[in-house]
N, C-alpha and C positions, 0 to 999 in steps of 0.2 A: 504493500500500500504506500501512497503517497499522500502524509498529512501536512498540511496546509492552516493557517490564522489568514483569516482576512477581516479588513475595515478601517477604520480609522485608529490610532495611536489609542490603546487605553480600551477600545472598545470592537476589540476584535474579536472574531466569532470562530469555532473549527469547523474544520471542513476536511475533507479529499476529494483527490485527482480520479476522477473517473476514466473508464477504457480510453474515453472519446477528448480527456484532457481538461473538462470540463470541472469546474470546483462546486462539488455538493454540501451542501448544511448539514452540517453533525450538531448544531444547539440543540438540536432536540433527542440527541441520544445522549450525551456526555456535555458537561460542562465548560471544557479547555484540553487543550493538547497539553497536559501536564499529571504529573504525580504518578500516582494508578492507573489512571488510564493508559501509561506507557508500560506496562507488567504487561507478561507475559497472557494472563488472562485476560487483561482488557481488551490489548490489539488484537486477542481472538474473538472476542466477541465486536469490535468493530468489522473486522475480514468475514464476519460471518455475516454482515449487513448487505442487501443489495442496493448498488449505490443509485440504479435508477430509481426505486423506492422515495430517495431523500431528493429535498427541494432545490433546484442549482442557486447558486449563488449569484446575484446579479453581476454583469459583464462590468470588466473595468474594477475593481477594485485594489485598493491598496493588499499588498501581502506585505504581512506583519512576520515578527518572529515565529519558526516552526515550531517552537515548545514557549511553553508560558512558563511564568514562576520558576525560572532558573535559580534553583540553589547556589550550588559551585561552578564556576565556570573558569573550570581549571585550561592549562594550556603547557604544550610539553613543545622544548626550545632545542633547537639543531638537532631535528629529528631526521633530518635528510643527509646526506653523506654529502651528496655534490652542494648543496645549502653550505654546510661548514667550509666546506672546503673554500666557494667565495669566500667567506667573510674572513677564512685565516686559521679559522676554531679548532680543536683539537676533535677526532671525534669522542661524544662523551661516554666514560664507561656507564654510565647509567641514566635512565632518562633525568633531563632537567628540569622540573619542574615548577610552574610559578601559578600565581592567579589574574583573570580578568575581571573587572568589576561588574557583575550582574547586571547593572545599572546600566552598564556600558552597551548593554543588547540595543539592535534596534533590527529592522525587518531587511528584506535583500537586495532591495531599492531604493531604500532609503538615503537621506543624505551626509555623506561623512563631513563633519565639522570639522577643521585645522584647531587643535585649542589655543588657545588665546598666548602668546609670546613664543609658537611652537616658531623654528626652521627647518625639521627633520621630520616630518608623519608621513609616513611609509606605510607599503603593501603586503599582504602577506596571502595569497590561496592556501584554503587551507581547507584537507577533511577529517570534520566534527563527529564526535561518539556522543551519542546521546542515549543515558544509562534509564534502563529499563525495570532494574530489579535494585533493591539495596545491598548494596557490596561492599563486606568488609575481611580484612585478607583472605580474597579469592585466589585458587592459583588460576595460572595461564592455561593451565587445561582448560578450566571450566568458566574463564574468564567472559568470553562470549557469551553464554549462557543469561549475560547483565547488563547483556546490551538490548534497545529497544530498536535502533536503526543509525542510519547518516545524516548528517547534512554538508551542506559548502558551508564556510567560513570567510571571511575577509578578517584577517587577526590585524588588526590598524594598529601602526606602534608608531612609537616619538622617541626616534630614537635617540636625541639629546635629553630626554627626560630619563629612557630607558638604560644609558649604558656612561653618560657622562656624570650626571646627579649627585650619583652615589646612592648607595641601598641598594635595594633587588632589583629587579627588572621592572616588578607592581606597577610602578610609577607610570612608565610608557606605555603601559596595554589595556590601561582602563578608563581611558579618557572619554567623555559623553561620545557616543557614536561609533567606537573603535570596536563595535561588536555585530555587525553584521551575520545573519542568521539564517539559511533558507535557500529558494525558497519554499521545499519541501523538507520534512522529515522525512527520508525512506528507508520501510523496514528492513530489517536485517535480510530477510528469505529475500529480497528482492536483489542483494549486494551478494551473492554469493562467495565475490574475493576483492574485499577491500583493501590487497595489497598491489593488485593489478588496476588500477582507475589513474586515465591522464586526467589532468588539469592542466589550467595555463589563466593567465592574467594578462590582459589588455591595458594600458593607460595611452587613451584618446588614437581608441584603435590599431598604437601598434603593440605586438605581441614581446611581453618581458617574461613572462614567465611561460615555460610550457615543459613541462615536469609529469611524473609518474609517481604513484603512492611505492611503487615499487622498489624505489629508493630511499624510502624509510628504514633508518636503523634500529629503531623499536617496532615490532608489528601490533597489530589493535591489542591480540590477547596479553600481551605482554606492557601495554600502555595501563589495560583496564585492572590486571593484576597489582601491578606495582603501586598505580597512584592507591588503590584499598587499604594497601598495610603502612598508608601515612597517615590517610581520613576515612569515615566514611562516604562511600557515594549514594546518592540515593536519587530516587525513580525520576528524571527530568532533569539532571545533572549534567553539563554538555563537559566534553574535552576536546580540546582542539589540540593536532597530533604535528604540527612542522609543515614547514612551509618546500617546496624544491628552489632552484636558485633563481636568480632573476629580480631578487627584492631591491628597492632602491640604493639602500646603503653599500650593496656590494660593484655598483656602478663605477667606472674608473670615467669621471671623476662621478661621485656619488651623485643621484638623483632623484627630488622628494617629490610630494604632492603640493599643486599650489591651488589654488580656487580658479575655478573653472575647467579643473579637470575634469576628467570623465574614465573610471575605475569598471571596467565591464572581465566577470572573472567564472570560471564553471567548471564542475567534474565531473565525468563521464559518469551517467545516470542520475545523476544528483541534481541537476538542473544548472541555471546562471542566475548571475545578479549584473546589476548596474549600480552604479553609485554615481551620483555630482557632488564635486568636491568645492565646499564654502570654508572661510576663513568664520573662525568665533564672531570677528568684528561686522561682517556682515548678515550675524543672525539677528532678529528680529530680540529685543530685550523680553525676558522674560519674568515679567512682574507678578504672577500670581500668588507666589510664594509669602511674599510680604504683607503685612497687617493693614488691613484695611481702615478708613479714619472712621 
């Protein structure tokens, strides 16, 4: 299956991708593409629905993030051989691990903000594990077993925030916007070998990135085993697994995002996104927050 959120920011509704590509109303079976209903029983009792049955969703709409209420939304660093090797990096003996800021999600066309005093936001394709079952020291045998499906990722980093700063990497990968999502969730049965899928990354058409998961030096079962015996993961949990090479910062001379780019990026089954690329300074101020007189 291919699950789907669409509507407006806040007030998105689930859905799937029917034979015909079409996006069906699931509000009226389930709540949100999140929690349990990502378990093993729920997605069977969704795959048990037929989708002509359910309402289409009207033509045109926004797609929002493919899971809601992200808990963790963990991210595993120079997980690509030929990735490292651009940047210089040693390969790691063990995956590197850091986190992106939940907050940071936003849907797979939506728009990436530059933040505010950035020079370096950078691109990153990436494919997402989206955990299924709750996981705590699983081994790699059984590791799959706690997964619910894929997505595409755009992992958006600052890399002067990320690696000049000081402190962990946090700082560069969770900035508002830097979490692109979608624009399907697809199930596991559908991904048979998540180590075989091209990807590739576009900015403003030309092609910078075009890589294979196959170059992964951690494979999924071995990403979704390790991260368990740090924290727990639980049902809607996303990991985003390394980028292949082609990211800005390994450009001689390096090359970042400026406003009015245009970020278009996809993985074999997974779908694409688009992104338009704004500076902070020319977002619209956002006053809701503050106390009213």
């Amino acid at each position: 299956m291919k699950l789907v959120r669409y509507g407006e920011p806040g007030q998105e509704k689930p859905g799937l991708v029917d034979a015909n590509g079409e996006i069906r109303d699931l509000s009226g079976m389930v709540s949100d593409i999140a929690g349990d209903i990502l378990s093993r029983d729920g997605l069977a009792k969704l795959a048990a629905l037929d989708p002509t049955a359910l309402p289409a969703a009207p033509a045109g709409q926004r797609l929002g993030p493919c899971v809601a209420r992200v808990g963790n939304f963990i991210a595993i660093g120079l997980n690509y051989a030929d990735h490292a090797a651009e940047t210089g990096a040693a390969i790691p003996a063990e995956p590197i691990v850091f986190n992106k800021a939940p907050s940071c999600i936003v849907g797979p066309n939506d728009t990436i903000v530059i933040p505010r005093g950035s020079k370096k936001t950078d691109w990153e394709v990436e494919l997402a594990i989206v955990i299924g079952e709750r996981a705590s020291y699983v081994g790699a045998n059984e590791a799959l077993d706690f997964v619910a499906g894929y997505c595409v990722c755009n992992d958006v980093s600052e890399r002067e925030f990320q690696i000049e700063r000081g402190g962990t990497w946090t700082k560069g990968k969770g900035c508002p916007t830097f979490g692109p999502i979608g624009p399907w969730l697809v199930t596991k049965d559908e991904v048979p070998d998540p180590g075989q899928l091209a990807m590739w990354l576009e900015v403003n058409g030309e092609r910078v990135q075009n890589g294979s998961t196959e170059t992964m030096i951690f494979d999924i079962a071995k990403i979704v085993s390790y991260v368990s015996h740090f924290m727990i993961l639980e049902p809607g949990d996303v990991i985003t697994t390394g980028t292949p090479p082609g990211v800005g910062m390994g450009m001689k001379p390096p090359r970042y995002l400026k406003s009015g780019d245009v970020v278009t990026l996809g993985i074999e089954g997974l779908g694409e996104q688009r992104q338009n690329v704004v500076a902070y300074e020319d977002q619209p101020i956002d006053t809701s927050h503050k106390r009213r007189a």
